[in-house]
C-alpha positions, -999 to +999 in steps of 0.1 A: +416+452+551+404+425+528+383+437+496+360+415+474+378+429+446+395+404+424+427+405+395+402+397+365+434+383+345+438+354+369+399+347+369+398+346+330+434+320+332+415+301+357+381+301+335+405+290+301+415+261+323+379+250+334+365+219+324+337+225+300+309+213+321+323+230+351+327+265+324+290+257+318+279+254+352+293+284+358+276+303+332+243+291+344+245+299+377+257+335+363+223+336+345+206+339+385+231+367+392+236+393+363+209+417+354+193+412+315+213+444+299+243+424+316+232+388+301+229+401+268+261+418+264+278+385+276+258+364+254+251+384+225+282+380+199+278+340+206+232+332+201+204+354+183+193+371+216+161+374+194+153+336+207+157+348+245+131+371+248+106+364+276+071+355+268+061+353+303+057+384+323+062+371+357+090+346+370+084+313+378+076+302+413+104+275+428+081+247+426+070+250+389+101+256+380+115+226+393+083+210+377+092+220+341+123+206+342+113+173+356+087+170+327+114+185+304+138+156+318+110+129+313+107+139+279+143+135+266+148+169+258+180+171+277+190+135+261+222+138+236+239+110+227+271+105+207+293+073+195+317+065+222+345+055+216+379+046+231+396+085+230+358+096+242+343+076+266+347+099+296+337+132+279+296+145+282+270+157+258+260+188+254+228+179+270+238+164+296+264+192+306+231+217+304+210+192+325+239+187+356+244+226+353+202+230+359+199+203+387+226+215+404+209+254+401+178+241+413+192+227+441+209+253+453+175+274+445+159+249+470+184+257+500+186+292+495+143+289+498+146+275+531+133+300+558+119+323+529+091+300+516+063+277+528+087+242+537+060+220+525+068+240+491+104+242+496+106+198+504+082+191+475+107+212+449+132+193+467+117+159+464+108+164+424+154+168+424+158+142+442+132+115+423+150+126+390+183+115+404+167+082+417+160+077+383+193+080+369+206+059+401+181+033+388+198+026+358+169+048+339+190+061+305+158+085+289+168+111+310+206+118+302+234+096+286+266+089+299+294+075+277+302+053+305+293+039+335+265+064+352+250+076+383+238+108+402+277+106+414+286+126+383+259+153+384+287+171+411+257+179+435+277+198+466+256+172+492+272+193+521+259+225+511+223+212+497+215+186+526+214+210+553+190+233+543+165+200+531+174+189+567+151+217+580+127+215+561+121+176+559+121+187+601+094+212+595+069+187+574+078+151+586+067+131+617+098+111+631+094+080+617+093+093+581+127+116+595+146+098+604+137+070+571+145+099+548+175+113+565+189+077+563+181+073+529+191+101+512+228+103+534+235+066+526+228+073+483+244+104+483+269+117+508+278+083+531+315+091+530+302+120+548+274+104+571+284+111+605+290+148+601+253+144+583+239+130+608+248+152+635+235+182+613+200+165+610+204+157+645+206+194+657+177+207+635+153+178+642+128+182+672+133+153+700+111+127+687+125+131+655+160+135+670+153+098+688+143+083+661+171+092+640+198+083+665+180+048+672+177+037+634+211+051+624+228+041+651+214+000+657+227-005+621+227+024+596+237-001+570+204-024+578+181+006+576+195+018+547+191-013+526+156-016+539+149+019+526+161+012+494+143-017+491+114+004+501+118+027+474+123+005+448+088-013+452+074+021+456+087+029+425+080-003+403+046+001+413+041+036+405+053+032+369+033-001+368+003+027+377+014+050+353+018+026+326-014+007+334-032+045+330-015+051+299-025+020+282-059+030+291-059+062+279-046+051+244-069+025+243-099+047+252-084+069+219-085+043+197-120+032+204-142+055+185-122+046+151-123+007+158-132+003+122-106+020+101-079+001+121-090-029+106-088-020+082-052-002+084-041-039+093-051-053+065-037-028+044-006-037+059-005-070+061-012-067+018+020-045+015+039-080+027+065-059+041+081-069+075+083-033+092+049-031+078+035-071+098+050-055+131+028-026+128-005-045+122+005-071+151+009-043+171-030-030+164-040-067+168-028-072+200-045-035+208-076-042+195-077-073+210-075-057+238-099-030+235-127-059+226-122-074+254-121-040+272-161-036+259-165-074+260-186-068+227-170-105+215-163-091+179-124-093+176-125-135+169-147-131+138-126-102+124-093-114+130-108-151+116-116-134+083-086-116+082-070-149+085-088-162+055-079-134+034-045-138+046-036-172+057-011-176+029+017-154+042+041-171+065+062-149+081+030-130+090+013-161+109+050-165+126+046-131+141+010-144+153+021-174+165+048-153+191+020-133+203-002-160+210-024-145+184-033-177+172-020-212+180-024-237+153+009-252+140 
């Protein structure tokens, strides 16, 4: 009769021999399995277990989990860089080992959800994964760095064990149009070498519309709809961080506005040092408070920036850096 047991002197030969990402994965995914006294005692002759304790008394749902690590992504804190060279081109940081090891445990957080939580809750933790590896697929290099070439392709997502599960819940929340577009999508980015087996498994968990739909856009010409997708979510994309960046200019200009004042005259104490990291700095709070004048359209920036001219007409490399912003236009 066959026994879970296992000959631990094999499993540590095997673990010597693991990559180390693959050694850290592994770890990780222990973290979901071992009890605290258990963690501890692993982890304890290698960190200060004092920086582990848990300031939160309660776990965190799926969904805000999977929302802290996006923001944590989106803020570089998983970013670690090194100089690559010719004998280290195909090894990985630190950080990115730790952030493949996480996305992959969220993941597989997400498909063991299915059929235990909400699927609207379950397809938006989902979707916050999946945007994050858009990004990386976009060429985006703020959220990890690769020595080499990059791509989701090396995060080592196990597509045939994750897709499945997002199958049913995408089913659950979707009408058939939007199926069948997302089914296509996410098969032809991340698992086409494995598309008609895909296929059929979204096909048997899909309802008939959505079943329909499916099998007419993937079959016509899965290529066709595929790149139309794509192109889809590109636009989508540019124009959400065109949002987002158009909202964040606002916001910092609505900061600046109630100390107007003393950034004038932070630019001209800049612009006296005569120092060229110091001219980049105040053409940067010209062009902003340019901007924020004609924000309020109070028609006050021209006879500040005219006297600031006057007082500092003189310096040369300073009206060159005007002149490229189109700050001012005289020869």
């Amino acid at each position: 009769m066959e026994t879970n047991r296992i000959d631990r002197s094999k499993l540590r030969a095997v673990i010597s021999r693991l990559k180390r990402e693959w050694a850290c994965s592994m770890l990780v995914e222990a973290t979901d399995l071992l009890a605290d006294e258990q963690i501890l005692a692993l982890v304890r002759p290698y960190v200060d277990v004092s920086t582990l304790r848990s300031e939160a008394r309660t776990a965190k749902g799926l969904l805000a989990e999977v929302k802290a690590f996006d923001a944590a992504s989106r803020a570089r804190e998983y970013y670690e860089s090194f100089n690559v060279n010719s004998s280290n081109y195909m090894e990985s940081s630190g950080g990115t080992i730790a952030w493949c090891a996480e996305c992959r445990r969220l993941l597989d957080r997400c498909a063991g959800a299915e059929g235990s939580l909400d699927p609207s809750e379950v397809r938006q933790a989902f979707d916050v994964v999946f945007d994050l590896l858009d990004c990386i697929d976009e060429g985006n290099d703020d959220v990890i760095f690769f020595a080499d070439e990059g791509g989701s392709w090396q995060v080592g997502v196990e597509w045939k064990e994750i897709l499945p599960a997002w199958f049913k819940v995408l089913a659950a929340t979707a009408g058939s149009v939007e199926f069948a577009e997302r089914v296509v999508l996410l098969v032809g980015s991340h698992c086409n070498y494995d598309r008609d087996k895909m296929l059929s498994a979204a096909c048997e968990v899909a309802a008939p519309d959505q079943r329909k739909e499916l099998s007419l856009v993937a079959g016509t010409s899965f290529a066709a709809t595929y790149r139309q997708q794509m192109m889809a979510r590109r636009r989508r994309n540019e124009e959400r961080r065109a949002s987002e960046a158009e909202a964040a200019r606002r916001s910092y200009l609505d900061g600046i506005a109630s100390h107007e004042a003393a950034l004038w005259e932070k630019v001209d104490v800049l612009v006296t040092s005569k120092k060229p990291s110091a001219y980049d700095e105040a053409l940067r709070l010209l062009v902003d408070l340019r901007e924020l004048d004609s924000r309020k359209q109070a028609g006050l920036f021209q006879s500040r920036f005219d006297a600031l001219l006057t007082r500092h007409g003189a310096k040369p490399s300073f009206l060159w850096r005007l002149r490229n912003a189109g700050l001012i236009t005289t020869p």
